[in-house]
N, C-alpha and C positions, 0 to 999 in steps of 0.2 A: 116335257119342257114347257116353262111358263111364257107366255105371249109378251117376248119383246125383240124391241127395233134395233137397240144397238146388244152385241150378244160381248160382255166382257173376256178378252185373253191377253194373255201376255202375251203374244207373240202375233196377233192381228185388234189393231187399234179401231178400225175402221166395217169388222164386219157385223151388217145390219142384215135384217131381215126386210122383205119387200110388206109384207104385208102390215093390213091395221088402215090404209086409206081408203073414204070412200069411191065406192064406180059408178056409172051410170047405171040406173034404172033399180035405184036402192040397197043395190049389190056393196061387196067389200072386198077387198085384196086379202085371200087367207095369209095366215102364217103358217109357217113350216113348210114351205113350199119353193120360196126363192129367197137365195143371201146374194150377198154381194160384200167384196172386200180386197182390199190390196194383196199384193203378191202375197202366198202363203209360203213360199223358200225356208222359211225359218219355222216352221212348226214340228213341235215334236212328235214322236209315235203317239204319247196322251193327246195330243192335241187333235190329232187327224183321227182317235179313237172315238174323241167325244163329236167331231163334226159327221161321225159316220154313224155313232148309236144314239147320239142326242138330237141330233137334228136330223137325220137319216136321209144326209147326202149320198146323193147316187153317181152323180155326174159334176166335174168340174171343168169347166171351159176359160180356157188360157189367152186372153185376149190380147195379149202381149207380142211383140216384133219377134222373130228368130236373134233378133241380136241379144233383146231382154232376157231370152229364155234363155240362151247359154250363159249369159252374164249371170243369172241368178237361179238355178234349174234346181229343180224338185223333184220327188217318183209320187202320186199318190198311191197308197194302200192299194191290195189287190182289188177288195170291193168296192172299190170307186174309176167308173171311166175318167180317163183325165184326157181330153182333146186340147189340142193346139191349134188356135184358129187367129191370125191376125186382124185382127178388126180395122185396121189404116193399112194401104198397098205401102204407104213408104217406111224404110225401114229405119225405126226411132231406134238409135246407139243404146245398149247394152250398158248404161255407166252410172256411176253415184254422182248426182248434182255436187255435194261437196267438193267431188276431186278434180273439176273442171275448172278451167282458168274464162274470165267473160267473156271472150270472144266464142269459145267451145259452147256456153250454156246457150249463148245468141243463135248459135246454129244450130244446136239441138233443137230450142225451143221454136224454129223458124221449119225447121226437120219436119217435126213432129204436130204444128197445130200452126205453120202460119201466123200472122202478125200478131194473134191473139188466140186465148182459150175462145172466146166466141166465134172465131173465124174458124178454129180448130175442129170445131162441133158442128159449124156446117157443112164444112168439108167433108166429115166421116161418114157424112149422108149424101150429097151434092157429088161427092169424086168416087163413092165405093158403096153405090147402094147395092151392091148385089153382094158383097161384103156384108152388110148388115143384115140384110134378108137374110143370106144363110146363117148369122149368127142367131137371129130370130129361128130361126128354121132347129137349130141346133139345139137351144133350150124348151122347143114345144119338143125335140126327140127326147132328151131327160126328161123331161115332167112325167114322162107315161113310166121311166120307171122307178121315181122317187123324186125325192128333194134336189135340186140346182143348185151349186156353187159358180158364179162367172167372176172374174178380177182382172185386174191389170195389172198395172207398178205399183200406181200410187191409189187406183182403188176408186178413184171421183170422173176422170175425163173420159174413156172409153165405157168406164164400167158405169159411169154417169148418165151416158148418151143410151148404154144400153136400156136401164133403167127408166130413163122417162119414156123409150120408147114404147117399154111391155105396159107401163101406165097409161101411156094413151091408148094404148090397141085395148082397155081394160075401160077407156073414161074416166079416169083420175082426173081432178082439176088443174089445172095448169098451176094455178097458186100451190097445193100440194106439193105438184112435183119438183115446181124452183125450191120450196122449203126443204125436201127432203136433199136435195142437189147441196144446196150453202153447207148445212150441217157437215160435209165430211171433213174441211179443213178444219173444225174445229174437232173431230174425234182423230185424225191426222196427226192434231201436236205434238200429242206424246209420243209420237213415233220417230225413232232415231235418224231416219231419212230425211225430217222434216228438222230436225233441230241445227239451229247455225245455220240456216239456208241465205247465200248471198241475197245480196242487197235486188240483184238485177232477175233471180229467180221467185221471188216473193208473190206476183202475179200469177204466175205459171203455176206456181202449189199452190194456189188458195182455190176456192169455188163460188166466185161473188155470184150474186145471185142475177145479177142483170147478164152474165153470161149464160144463163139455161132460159133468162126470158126470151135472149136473142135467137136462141132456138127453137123455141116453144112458137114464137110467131114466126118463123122461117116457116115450118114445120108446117103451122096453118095456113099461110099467104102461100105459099107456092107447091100447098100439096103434096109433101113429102108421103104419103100413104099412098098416093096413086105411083109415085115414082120407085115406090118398093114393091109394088105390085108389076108394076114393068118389068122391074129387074127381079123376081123370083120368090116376092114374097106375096103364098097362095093363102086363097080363104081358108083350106085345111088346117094352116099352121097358125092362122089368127084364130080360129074358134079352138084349136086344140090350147096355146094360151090361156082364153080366155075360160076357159071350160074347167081346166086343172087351176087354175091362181082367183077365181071368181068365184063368191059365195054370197 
């Protein structure tokens, strides 16, 4: 498989590869090691063929509400563990932004992330660090036995949060990783979830970039690595990280 960022399918708009950035101390983020990408519900037997012998996914972690997962549920393949772990304690409705009348999307979106995506992203750290921890906790268990898949719904704001985090424990730039963050609303587009999106959700699906800056200096000002170490995330699971996705 040739070294790239976004991996073309019909049926996932949004799945990238983590690696290709640099780390601290002249190191690199490999590839073939960590994706990332929106719900995969709609993929076919070819499709989950080739994320098993082409990219030689082992483990896919389901970052998604119980409400999501029955609204949209999938099996993967024998040879792939597929965990179910909610990355947010509160439970984001199961539903197509389309079929919501405004008042519904205002709740959801108030549900789910609060007055805003940047307030959303603090939260997921600030109200559920031990949430995150073990999510961290759960992609250094897959690394040891192959390639990582993690996603959400839409692919950018759980699976976003997750992503800058494995790049910081790694030294990624801050600049990198808001760049890598914007990019998903525009590989999004052509995804039928994202087309005709009301007028009052348009925020809520995008990925401006001054919302992963608001985290990236959260993150640094108030010490979010100490406060994941509080809550359950061990030096083991940051060197096992860094160890399996560092080159």
């Amino acid at each position: 498989m040739k070294d790239l960022k976004r991996i073309p399918m019909e049926h996932l708009h949004n799945l990238r590869d983590l690696g290709g950035y640099a780390c601290e101390g002249g190191k690199s983020v490999r590839y073939h090691k960590l994706y990332r990408c929106e719900g995969p519900d709609r993929l076919t037997a070819e499709e989950w063929r080739f994320l098993i012998e082409e990219l030689g996914i082992r483990t896919v972690i389901d970052l998604r509400s119980d409400g999501e997962r029955a609204y949209a549920p999938y099996t993967a393949p024998a040879e792939v563990e597929q965990i179910g772990y909610s990355l947010q304690k509160v439970e984001v409705p199961g539903k197509d932004p389309r079929e919501l009348k405004p008042e519904e999307l205002e709740e959801m979106a108030s549900q789910g992330f609060g007055k805003s995506l940047a307030e959303g992203y603090v939260n997921m750290v600030e109200k559920g660090p031990e949430r995150v921890a073990h999510v961290l906790k759960l992609v250094a268990e897959g690394l040891r036995k192959g390639a990582v898949l993690y996603h959400c719904t839409a692919g950018k704001d759980r699976t976003g949060v997750t992503s800058a985090l494995i790049y910081l424990l790694c030294g990624v730039a801050d600049v990198d990783i808001v760049a890598d963050y914007q990019v998903s609303a525009t590989c999004l587009s052509a995804s039928p979830m994202f087309q005709n999106i009301p007028e009052g959700m348009k925020d809520l699906m995008g990925s401006a970039p001054e919302n992963m800056v608001r985290f990236l200096a959260n993150f640094h000002q108030k010490d979010y690595l100490s406060l994941l170490k509080a809550n359950g995330l061990t030096g083991e699971v940051i060197s096992s990280i860094r160890e399996s996705v560092m080159e």
